[in-house]
N, C-alpha and C positions, 0 to 999 in steps of 0.2 A: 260472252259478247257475240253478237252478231249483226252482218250487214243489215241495212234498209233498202231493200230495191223497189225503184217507185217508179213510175211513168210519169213523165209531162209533155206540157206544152208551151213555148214560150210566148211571154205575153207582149203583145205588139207594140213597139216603139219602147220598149225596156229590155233589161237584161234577168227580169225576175224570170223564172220557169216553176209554172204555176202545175203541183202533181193532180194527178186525173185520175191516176189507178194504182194498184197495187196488185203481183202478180199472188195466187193464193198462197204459194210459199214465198212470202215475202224477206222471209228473218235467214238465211240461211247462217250456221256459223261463220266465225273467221276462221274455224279447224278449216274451211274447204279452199281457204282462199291460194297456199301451192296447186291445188289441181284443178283448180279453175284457171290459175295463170298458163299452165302447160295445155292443159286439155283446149283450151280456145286462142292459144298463144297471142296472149293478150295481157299484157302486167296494166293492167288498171290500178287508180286509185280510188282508195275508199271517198264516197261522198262527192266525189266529181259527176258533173252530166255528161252524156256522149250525145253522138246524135246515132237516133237508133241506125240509120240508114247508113252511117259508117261502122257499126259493131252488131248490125243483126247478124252478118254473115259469122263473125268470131263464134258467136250463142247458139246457129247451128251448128256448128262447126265442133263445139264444146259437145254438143247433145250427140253429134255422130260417134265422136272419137268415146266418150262415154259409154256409151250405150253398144260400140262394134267391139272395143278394146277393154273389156273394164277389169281384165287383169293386169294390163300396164300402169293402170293407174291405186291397184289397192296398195300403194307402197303410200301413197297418198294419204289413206284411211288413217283417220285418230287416232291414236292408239287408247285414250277415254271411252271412243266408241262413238262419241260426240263428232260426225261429218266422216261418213263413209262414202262411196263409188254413187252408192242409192241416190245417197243427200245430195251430192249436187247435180245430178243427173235429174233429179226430181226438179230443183231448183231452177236448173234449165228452160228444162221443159214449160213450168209455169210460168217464168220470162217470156220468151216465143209466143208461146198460148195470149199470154196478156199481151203481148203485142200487137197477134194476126186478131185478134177479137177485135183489138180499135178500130186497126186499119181497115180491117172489112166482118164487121160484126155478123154472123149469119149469111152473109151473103148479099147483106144490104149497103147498096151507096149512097143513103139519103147522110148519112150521121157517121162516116168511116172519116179518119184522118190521115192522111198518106203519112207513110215510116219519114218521107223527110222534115216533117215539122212534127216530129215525135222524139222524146229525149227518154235518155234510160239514166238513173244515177244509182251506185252499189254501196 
């Protein structure tokens, strides 16, 4: 089994939040979901939206501590082999990435969405 992490936007005068994008590692396992909760000190729940602009900072945050520490975290690792340090660091990263792309794609503001009417769900 694995997450679905998806981008939206919510749609005006409802409560629907319509997805827009998908980061390229969209699927990551549930093996990751202990070192995702430590690593970004952030116990989410699966299939909830956030608003990106109150948990981008956690998904950096997740990507540093990964990426500076990531022998604190291979107690973490699968023991299947299925969700390692890599994997969700990977995982991260393509989050972020799909993020900063919407909000300012290239560098252009004709078509960017600002992080606060952007929603992440996991």
């Amino acid at each position: 089994m694995s997450y679905d992490l998806r981008i939206g936007v919510k749609v005006e005068g409802t409560d629907i939040i319509a997805v827009i994008e998908e980061p390229e590692k969209s699927s990551p396992t549930y093996n990751l979901r202990e070192m995702f909760v430590t690593c970004m000190d952030w116990n989410y729940n699966q299939g909830q939206w956030y608003k990106v602009s109150e948990v981008y900072d956690k998904i950096c945050r997740g990507i540093a501590e990964l990426s500076g520490y990531p022998g604190k975290y291979k107690k973490f690792n699968s023991p299947n082999g299925w969700g390692t340090v890599q994997d969700a660091l990977s995982a991260l990263l393509s989050l972020r990435d799909c993020i900063d792309d919407i909000s300012n794609p290239n560098g252009m503001t004709w078509n960017e969405i600002p992080k606060e009417y952007l929603w992440v769900a996991w």
